[in-house]
N, C-alpha and C positions, 0 to 999 in steps of 0.2 A: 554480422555478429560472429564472433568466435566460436572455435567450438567446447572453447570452455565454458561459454555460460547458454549454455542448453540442458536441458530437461531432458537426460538420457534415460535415468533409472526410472520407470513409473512407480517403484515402489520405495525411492527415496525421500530422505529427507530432506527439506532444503533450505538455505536462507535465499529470501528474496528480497531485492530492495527494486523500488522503481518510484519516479521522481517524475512531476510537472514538465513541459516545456521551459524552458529559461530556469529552470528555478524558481517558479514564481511563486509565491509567499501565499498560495488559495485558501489552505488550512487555518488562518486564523478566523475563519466567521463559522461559529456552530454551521451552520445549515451545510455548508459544503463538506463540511466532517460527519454529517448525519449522512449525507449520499454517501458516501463513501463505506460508513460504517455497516448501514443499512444494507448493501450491498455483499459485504464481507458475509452480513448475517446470512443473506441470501443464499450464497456460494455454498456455506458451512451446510445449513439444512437442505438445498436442492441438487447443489452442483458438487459435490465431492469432499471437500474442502473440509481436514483436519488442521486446525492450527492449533497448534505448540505452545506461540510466542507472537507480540507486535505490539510494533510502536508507530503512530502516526504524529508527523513533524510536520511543520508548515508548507512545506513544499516536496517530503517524498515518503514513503512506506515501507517498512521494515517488517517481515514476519518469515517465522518458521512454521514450515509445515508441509503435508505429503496431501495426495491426492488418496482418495479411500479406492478399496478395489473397484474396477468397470471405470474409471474416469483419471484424467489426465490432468496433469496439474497445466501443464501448455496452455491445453482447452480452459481451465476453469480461470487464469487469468486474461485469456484475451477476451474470455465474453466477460470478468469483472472491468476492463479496461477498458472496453467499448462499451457499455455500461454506462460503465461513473462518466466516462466523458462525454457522452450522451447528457446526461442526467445534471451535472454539474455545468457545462457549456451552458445550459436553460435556464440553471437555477442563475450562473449570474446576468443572463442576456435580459432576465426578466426582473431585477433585484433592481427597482428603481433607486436603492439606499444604498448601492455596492458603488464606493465616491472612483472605483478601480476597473469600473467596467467596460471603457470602452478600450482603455490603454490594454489590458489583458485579452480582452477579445482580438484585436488587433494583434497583438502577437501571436495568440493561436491561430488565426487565420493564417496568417503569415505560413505561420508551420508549416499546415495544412497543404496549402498551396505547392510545398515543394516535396509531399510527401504523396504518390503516388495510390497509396492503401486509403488514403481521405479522402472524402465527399468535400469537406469544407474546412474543419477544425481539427487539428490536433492536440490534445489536450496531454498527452503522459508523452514522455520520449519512448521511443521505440522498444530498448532493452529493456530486461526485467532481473539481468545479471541473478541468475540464478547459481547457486554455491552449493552439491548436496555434500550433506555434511555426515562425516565417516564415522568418527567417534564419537566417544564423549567428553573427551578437550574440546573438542572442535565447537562441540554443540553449546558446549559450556563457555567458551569464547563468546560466539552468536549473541547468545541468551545476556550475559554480561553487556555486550557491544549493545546491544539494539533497547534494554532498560538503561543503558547511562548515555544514551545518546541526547535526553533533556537537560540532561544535566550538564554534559560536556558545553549544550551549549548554552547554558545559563538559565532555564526555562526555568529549572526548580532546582532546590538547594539535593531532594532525596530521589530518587529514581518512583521511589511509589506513590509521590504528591504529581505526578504527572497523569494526567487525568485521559489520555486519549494511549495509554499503555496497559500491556498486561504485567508490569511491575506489579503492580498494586495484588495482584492475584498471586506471585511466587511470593508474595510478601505475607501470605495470610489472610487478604482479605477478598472480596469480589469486584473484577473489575467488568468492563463494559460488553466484551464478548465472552463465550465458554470455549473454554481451551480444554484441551489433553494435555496437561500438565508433563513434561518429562525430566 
């Protein structure tokens, strides 16, 4: 990885994005958006974890935010990431209803196999292309980018009928995690 997308500042801010193996489309079945979510909540109240901003897409993760003092944002996404892929590998290996499971699993294995860091599966690509963001164009960019990303791609007609976003929260209203609004 570059050394532009590292986690220099521990007291920055940052946009992160990180996405599926292959790009694989996991996010469409609640339960795998509940681990994940679930997960987030976890990070927020245990692990350090102040978010800003996010948006969850069918296949990757968009959010802004900083790690609170004593903890590292590094840290707080490689145990979310080992984590969810944990958690989510299960959910679909054991989802007798999932018509996608053997063909996805088989890809992640796949991964796995040629990824040195893995026991068996690899479930996120390795990077987590972190961005720390300097201003407030920048961040106001981000924030923009990452609420019209449903809509870009056709999900919803408005940034805040998107149901797994913190749109809906800059909008006025409450959305599905608590943010630090900025």
């Amino acid at each position: 990885m570059s050394r532009a997308y590292k986690f220099h500042n521990p007291d920055g801010l940052y946009f992160v994005t990180f996405a599926t193996i292959g790009w694989i489309d996991v996010f469409t079945r609640p339960m795998y958006k509940s681990i994940l979510l679930e997960s987030m909540q976890f990070c927020q109240t245990n692990k350090g974890l102040d978010l800003n901003a996010w948006c969850l897409m069918t296949n990757h993760l968009h959010f802004i935010g900083s790690a609170r003092e004593g903890f590292l944002m590094s840290n707080i996404l490689r145990d979310m990431k080992k984590f969810t892929s944990k958690k989510i590998i299960e959910a679909i290996a054991d989802n007798e209803q999932e018509s996608r499971r053997e063909w996805m699993l088989a890809i992640f294995k796949n991964a796995g196999n040629y990824n040195t860091n893995n026991k068996d599966f690899q479930f996120w690509q390795q990077d987590n292309r972190p961005i720390e963001l300097w201003s407030n164009e920048v961040i106001q960019q981000k924030l923009t980018y990452i609420h019209n990303n449903p809509v870009a791609m056709g999900l919803v007609e408005e940034p805040w009928h998107w149901k797994y976003s913190s749109a809906i929260d800059y909008a006025g209203g409450k959305g599905l995690l608590d943010l630090i609004m900025i």
